[in-house]
C-alpha positions in Angstrom: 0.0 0.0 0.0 1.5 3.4 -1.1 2.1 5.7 1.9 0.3 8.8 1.7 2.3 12.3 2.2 1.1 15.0 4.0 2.4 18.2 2.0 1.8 20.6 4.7 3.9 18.4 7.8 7.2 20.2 7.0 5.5 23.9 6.1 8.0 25.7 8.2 11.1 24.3 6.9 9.5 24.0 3.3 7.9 27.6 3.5 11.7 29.1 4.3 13.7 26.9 1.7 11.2 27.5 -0.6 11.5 31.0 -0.1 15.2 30.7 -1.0 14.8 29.1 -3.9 13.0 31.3 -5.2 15.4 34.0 -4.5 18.0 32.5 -7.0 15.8 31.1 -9.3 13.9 34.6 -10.7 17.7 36.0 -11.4 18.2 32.2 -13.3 15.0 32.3 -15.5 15.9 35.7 -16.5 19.0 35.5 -17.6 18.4 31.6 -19.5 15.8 33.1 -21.3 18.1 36.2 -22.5 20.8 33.5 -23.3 18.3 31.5 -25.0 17.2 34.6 -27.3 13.2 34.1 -25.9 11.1 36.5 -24.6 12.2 37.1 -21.0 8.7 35.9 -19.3 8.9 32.5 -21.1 12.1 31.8 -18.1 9.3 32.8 -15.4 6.6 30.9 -17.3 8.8 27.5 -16.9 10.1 28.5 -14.1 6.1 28.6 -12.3 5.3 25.7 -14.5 8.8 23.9 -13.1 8.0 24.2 -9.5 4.1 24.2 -8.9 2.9 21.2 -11.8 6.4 19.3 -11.7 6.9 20.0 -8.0 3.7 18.2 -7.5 3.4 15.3 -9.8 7.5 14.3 -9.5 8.1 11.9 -6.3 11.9 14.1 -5.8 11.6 15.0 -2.3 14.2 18.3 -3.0 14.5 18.8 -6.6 13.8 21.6 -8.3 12.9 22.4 -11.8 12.6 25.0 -14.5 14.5 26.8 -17.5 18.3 25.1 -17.4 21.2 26.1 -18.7 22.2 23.3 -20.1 19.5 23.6 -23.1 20.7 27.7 -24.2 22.6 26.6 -26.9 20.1 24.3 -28.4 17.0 26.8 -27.7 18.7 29.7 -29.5 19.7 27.4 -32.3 16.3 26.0 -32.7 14.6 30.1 -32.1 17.3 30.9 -35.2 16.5 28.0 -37.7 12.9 27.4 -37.1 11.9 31.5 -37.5 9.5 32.3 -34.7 9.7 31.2 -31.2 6.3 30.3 -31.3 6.9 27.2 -33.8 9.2 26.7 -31.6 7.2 26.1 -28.9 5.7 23.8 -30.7 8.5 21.3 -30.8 8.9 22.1 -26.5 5.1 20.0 -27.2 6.4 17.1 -29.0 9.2 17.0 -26.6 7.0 16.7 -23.6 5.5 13.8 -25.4 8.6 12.0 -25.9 9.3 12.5 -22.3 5.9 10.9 -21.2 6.2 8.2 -23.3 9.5 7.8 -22.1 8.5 7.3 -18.2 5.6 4.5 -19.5 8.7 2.6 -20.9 10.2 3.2 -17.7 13.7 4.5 -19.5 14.4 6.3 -16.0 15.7 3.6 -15.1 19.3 4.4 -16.7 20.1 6.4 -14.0 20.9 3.3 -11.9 24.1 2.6 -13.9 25.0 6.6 -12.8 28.1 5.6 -11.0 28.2 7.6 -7.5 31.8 9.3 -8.2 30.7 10.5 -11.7 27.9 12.0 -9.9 29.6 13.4 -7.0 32.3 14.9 -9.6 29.3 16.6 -11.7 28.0 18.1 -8.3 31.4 19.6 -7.4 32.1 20.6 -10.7 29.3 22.5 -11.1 29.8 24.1 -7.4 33.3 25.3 -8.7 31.3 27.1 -12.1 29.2 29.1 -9.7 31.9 29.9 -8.0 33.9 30.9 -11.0 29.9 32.5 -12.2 29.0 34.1 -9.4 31.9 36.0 -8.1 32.5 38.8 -11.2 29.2 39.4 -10.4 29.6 39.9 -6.6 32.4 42.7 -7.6 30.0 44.3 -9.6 31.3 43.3 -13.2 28.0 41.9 -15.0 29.2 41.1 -19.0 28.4 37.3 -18.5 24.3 36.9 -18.1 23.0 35.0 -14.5 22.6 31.1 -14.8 25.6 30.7 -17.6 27.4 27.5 -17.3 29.2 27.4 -20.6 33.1 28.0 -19.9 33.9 30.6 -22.9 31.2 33.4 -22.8 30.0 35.3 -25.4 32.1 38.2 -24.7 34.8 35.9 -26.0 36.2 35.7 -22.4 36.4 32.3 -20.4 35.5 31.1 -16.3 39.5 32.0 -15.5 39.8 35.1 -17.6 37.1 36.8 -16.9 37.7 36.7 -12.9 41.3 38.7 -14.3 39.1 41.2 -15.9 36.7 41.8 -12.7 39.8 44.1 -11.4 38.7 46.4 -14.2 35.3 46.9 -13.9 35.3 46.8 -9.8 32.3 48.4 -8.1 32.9 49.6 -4.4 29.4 49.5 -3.7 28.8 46.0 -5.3 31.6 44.5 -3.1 30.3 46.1 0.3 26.8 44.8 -0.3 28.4 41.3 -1.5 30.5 41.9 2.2 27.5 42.6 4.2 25.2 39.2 2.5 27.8 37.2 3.6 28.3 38.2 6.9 24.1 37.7 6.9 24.5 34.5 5.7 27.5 32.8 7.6 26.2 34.5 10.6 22.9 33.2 9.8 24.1 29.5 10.1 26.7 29.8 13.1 25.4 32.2 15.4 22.8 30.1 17.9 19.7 32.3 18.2 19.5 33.6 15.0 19.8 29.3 14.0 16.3 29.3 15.6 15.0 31.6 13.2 14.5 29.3 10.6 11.3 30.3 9.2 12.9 33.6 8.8 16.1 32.4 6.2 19.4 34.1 6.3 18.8 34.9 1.9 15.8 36.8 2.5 17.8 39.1 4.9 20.2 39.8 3.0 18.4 40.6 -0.3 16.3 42.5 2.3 19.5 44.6 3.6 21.3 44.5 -0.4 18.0 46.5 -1.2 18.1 48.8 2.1 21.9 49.5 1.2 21.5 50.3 -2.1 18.7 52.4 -1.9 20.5 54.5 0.8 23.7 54.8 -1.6 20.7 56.3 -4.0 19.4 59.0 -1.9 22.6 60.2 -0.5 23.6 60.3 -4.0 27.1 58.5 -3.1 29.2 56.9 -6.0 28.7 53.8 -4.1 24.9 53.4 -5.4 24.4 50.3 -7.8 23.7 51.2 -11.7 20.4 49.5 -12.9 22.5 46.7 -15.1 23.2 45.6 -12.0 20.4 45.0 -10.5 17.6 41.9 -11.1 15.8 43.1 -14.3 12.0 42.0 -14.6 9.4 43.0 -17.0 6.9 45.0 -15.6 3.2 45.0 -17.3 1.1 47.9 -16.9 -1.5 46.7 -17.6 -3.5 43.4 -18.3 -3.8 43.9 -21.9 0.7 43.5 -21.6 0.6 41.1 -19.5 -1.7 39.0 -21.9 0.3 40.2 -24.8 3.6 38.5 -23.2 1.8 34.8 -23.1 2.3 33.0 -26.4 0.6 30.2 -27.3 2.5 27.3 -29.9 1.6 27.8 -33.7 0.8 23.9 -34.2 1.4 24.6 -38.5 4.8 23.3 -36.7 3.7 19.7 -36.6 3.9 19.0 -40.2 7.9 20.7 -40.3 10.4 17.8 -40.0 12.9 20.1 -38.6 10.3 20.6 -35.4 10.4 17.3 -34.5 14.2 16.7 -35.2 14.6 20.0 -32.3 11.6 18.2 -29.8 13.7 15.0 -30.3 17.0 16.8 -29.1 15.3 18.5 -26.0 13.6 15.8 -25.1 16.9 13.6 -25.4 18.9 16.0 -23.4 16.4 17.3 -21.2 15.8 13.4 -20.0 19.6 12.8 -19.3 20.4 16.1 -17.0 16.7 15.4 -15.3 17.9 11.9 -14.7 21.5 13.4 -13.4 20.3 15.9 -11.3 17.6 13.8 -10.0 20.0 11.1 -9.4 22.7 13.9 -7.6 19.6 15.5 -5.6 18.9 11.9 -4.1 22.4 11.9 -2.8 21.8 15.1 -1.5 19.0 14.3 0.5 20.4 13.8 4.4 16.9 11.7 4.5 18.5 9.1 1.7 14.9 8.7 -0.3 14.7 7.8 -3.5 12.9 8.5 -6.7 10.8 7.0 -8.8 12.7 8.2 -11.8 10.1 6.7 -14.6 7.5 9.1 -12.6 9.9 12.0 -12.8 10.1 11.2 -16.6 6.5 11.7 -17.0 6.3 14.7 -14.4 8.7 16.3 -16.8 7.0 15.3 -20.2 3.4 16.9 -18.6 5.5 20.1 -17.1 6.7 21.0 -20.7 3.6 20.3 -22.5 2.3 22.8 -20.2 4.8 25.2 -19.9 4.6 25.0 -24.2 0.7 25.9 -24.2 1.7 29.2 -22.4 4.6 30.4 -23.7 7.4 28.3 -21.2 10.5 27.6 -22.3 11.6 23.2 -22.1 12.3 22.0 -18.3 14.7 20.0 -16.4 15.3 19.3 -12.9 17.8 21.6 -12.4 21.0 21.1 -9.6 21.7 24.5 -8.4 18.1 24.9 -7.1 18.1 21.7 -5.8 21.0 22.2 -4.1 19.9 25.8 -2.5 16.6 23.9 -1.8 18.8 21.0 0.2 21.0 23.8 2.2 18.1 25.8 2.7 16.8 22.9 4.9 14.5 21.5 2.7 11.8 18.6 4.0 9.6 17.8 1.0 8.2 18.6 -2.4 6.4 21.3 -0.7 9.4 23.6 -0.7 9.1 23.2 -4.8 5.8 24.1 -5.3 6.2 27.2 -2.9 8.8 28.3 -4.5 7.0 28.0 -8.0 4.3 30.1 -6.2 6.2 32.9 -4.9 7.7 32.8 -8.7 4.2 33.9 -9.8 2.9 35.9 -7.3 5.7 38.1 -7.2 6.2 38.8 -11.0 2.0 39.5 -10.9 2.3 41.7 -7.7 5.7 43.0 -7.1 7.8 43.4 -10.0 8.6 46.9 -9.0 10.1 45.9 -5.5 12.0 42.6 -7.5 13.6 44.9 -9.8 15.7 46.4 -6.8 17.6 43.2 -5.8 21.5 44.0 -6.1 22.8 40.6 -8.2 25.3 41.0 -5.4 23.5 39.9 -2.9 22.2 36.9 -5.1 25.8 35.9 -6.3 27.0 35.6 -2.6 23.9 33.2 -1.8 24.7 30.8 -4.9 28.7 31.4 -4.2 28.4 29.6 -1.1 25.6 27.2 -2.3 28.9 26.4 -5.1 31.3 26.4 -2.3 28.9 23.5 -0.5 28.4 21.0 -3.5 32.4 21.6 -4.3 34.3 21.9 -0.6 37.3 20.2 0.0 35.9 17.4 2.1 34.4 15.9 -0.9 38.3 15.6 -2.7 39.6 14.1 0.5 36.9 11.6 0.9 37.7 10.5 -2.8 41.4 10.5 -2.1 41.1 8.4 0.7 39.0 5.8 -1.8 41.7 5.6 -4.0 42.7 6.6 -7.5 40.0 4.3 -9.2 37.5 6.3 -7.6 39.6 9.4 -7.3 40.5 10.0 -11.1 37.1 9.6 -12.6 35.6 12.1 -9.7 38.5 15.0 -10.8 38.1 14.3 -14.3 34.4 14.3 -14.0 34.6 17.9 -12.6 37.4 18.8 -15.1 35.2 18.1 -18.1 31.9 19.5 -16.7 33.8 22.2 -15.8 35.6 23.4 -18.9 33.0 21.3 -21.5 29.4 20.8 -20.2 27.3 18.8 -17.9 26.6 15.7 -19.9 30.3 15.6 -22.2 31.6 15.8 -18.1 29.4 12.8 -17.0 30.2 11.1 -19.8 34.0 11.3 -20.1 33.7 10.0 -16.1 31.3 7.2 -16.8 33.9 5.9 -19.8 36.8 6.7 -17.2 35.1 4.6 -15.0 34.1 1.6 -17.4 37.5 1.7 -18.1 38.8 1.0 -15.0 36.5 -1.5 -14.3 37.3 -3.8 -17.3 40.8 -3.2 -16.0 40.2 -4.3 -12.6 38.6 -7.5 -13.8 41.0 -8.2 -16.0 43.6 -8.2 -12.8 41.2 -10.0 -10.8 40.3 -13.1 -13.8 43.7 -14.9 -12.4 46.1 -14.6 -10.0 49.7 -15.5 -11.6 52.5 -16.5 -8.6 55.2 -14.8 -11.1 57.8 -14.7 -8.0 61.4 -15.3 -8.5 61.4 -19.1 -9.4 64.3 -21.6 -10.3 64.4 -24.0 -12.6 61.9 -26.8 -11.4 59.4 -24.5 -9.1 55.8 -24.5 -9.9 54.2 -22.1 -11.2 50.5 -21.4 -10.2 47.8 -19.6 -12.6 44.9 -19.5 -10.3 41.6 -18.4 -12.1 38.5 -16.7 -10.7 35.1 -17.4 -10.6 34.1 -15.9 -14.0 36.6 -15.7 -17.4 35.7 -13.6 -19.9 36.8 -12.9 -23.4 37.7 -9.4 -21.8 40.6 -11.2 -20.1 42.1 -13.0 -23.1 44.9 -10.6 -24.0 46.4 -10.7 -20.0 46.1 -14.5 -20.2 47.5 -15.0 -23.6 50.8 -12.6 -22.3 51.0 -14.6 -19.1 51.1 -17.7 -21.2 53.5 -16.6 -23.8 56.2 -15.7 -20.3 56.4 -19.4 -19.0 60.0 -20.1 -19.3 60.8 -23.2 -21.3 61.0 -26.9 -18.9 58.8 -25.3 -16.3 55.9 -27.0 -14.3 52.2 -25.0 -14.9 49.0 -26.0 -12.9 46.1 -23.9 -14.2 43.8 -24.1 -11.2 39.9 -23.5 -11.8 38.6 -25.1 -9.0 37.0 -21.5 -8.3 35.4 -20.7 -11.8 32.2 -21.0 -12.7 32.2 -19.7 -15.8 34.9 -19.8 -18.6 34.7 -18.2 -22.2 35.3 -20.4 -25.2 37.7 -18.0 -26.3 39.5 -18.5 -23.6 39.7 -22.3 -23.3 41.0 -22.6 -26.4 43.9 -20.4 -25.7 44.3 -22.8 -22.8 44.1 -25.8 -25.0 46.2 -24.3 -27.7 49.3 -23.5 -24.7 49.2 -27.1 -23.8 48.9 -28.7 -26.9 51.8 -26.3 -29.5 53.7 -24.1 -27.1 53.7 -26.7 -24.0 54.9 -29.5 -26.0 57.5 -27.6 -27.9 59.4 -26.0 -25.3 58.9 -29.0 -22.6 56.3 -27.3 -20.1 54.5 -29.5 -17.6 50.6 -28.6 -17.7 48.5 -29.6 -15.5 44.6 -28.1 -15.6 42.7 -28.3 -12.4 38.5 -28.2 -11.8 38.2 -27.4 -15.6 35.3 -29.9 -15.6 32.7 -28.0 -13.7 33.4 -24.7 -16.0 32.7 -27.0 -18.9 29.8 -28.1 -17.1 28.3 -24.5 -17.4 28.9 -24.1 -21.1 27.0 -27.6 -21.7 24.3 -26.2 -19.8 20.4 -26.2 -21.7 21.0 -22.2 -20.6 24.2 -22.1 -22.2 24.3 -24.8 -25.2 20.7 -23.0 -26.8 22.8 -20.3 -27.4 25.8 -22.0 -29.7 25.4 -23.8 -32.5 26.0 -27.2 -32.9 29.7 -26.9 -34.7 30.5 -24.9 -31.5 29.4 -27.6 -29.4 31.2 -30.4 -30.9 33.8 -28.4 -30.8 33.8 -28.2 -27.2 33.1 -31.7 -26.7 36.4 -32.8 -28.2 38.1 -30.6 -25.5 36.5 -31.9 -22.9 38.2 -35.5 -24.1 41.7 -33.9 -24.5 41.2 -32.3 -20.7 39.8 -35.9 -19.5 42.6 -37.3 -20.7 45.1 -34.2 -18.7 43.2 -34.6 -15.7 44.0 -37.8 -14.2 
């Protein structure tokens, strides 16, 4: 029987990191949408759509979604080719489809073979790009547009160079508000009675005292006071006849344009594999260790973008650095999600005016130490410790994501680490006592308990160093299962080599591994030359074992 969940048992908690979240999502689904070349409402639109329709149907206890970085490239290349963003809405439709359709196969369940280090290395390596993000912004220098993850910018300037070209464009009241939030916010966390506060978080006081400061700079008329560029930029409707003018509803002429459902093919694609990512890095988040029903996050996706395409949204994906503000934020359930989404549209319906006066400041020293948390250096020791074949996929995981993108990162790490694997089971197929023998030792080639044709090369090299008149026992006594490829390289050795240079070869327990391979489960699958084939071994090995 399915547990039922009581939304509203964690409103305190949920209501404050909701609350954050919200704070550094608006600045995010602005500046995606400007980097995506939509209109600027369609980041809000998905952004509502992400929290209060995904946030509800998804079973992710502290994910968050909306407009993601990740997809800029493809959006503006899909805007450009296909003419009119609203045709292009039309393929976010299609791709919401393909997402449902995708959860009723139950393709979530990919995210299983996510190995933990190639997730833990795309989490730090996204913590260090906010980092690298946020902090020309907290000195006041704004070229690069809020919620960029790409490494080179537009401006043609890169994460590393453009923290070289902040000394340039310093602003002395941009750093003393940026000095001020974090005081707020470290204060916030260490300092025991304002810890009780938690329905009151330590973001919304300092936004709260980024606006106060700034708007004091203003009236004094100091050269301290922050320009507008700087500042969170909303559109602000007049009147309801704008406000219905910035909704845009798909042009469905799209559905009969091949090149439409080649671009909802891509985003749903791509959109599916960071969703599955993130959801699979927010589950490791979670101090509660839950887990999600990733086929239902599929479909809470596929529904969330069909929506968000009917009003004007831009495409959807759980997204990590709001899931990750919504985790340190204290975050308890889904509630925290939807809230967040609500606050999204509340406050661009009701208090755009009051929105527009957060310094970005104030919001990069929120998601700098959100960065600084998914990225600190406890995470590298811990993989140390583990040792390099855990350690070298994590670094080069964060590497790539880092100076690539999120899935050529999580890809390069999940090769890395298949890598490695084949490698440590080609060590562990046999164990070869190569010590320093004389002339008439024994040597042992002990086998494990599965052979594969993976191990063939290592054998065959092993084989080819046996001195000439030595004394070989090739012990399977252990292995259940032995590759045909790899029992005739044993049966080759002892019946050309072995003979011809005078090597005593003696095979062990070979007869239960043949056992397996004339198994009904086993012999269906070879054809009858094959089997023959194997048969006449087992007479040459009946004849060795004695």
């Amino acid at each position: 029987m399915t547990k039922k969940i009581n939304l509203f048992a964690n409103l305190k908690s949920d209501f404050a990191s909701g609350l954050v979240v919200f704070l550094v999502a608006l600045p995010l689904c602005l500046g995606i949408a400007m980097a995506s070349g939509a209109p600027l409402f369609s980041g809000i639109i998905s952004g509502v759509i992400g929290g209060i329709v995904v946030g509800f149907l998804s079973k992710s206890h502290i994910s968050v979604s909306g407009p993601a970085a990740g997809l800029t490239a493809i959006i503006l290349t899909a805007i450009t080719d296909l003419g009119a963003f609203d045709i292009f809405l039309t393929a976010v439709f299609i791709s919401g489809l393909i997402q449902l359709a995708l959860g009723f196969i139950k393709a979530g369940s990919i995210s299983n073979y996510f190995p933990t280090n190639v997730i833990e290395g795309m989490l730090a390596g996204i913590g260090i790009i906010i980092i690298l993000k946020q902090l020309p912004h907290a000195f006041g220098y704004d070229a690069d547009f809020e919620g960029d993850q790409s490494f080179v910018q537009r401006n043609g300037d890169n994460s590393f160079s453009s923290l070289f070209e902040v000394f340039n464009h310093v602003q002395l009241g941009a750093i003393m508000i940026t000095v001020v939030s974090l005081i707020i916010l470290i204060s916030w966390d260490k300092v025991p009675f304002l810890k009780k506060l938690k329905l009151v978080p330590g973001a919304l006081i300092a936004v709260i005292s980024g606006i106060v400061l700034n708007e004091i700079f203003i009236s004094s008329g100091s050269s301290l006071a922050i320009s507008s560029e700087h500042l969170v930029s909303l559109p602000v409707p007049t009147s309801f006849d704008e406000l219905k003018a910035i909704v845009v509803i798909p042009n469905f002429s799209g559905f009969l344009n091949p090149k439409v459902w080649v671009v909802g093919l891509t985003i749903a694609i791509v959109a599916s594999i960071e969703t599955l990512l993130c959801i699979e890095a927010a589950d490791r988040m979670d101090v509660q260790k839950r887990y999600t029903d990733t086929n239902v996050e599929l479909k809470a996706q596929g529904i969330g973008n069909i929506l968000s395409s009917l009003i004007g949204g831009l495409p959807m994906t759980s997204v990590v650095v709001r899931s990750s503000a919504n985790n340190n934020a204290g975050a308890k359930s889904k509630m925290s999600a939807i809230i967040h989404g609500i606050l999204l549209l509340i406050s661009v319906l009701v208090i755009p005016v009051v929105l527009n006066k957060i310094p970005l400041a104030t919001l990069a020293t929120i998601l700098i130490l959100v960065g600084y948390k998914l990225a600190k250096p406890a995470t590298f020791k811990h993989f140390w410790e583990k040792g390099k074949y855990q350690f070298i996929p994590f670094v080069a995981t964060l590497v790539a994501v880092v100076t690539t993108d999120l899935l050529k990162g999580v890809f390069l790490g999940i090769i890395i680490s298949i890598i490695f694997i084949l490698k440590g089971n080609l060590k562990r197929a046999y164990s070869f006592k190569k010590e320093e023998y004389v002339d008439g030792d024994i040597i042992h080639i002990d086998l494990a308990q599965e052979v594969s044709f993976l191990n063939k090369a290592a054998i065959k090299a092993t084989l080819n160093d046996i001195p000439e008149n030595s004394k070989v026992i090739i012990n399977a006594h252990d292995t259940v299962y032995i590759a045909h490829d790899i029992l005739d390289l044993i049966r080759e050795f002892k019946e050309t080599r072995a003979v011809d240079e005078k090597i005593s070869v003696k095979l062990k327990g070979f007869k239960k591994a043949y056992d397996l391979v004339n198994s009904p489960e086993v012999a269906n699958h070879v054809s009858f030359e094959h089997y023959y084939d194997v048969a006449k071994r087992v007479m040459v090995k009946k004849e060795i074992v004695k």
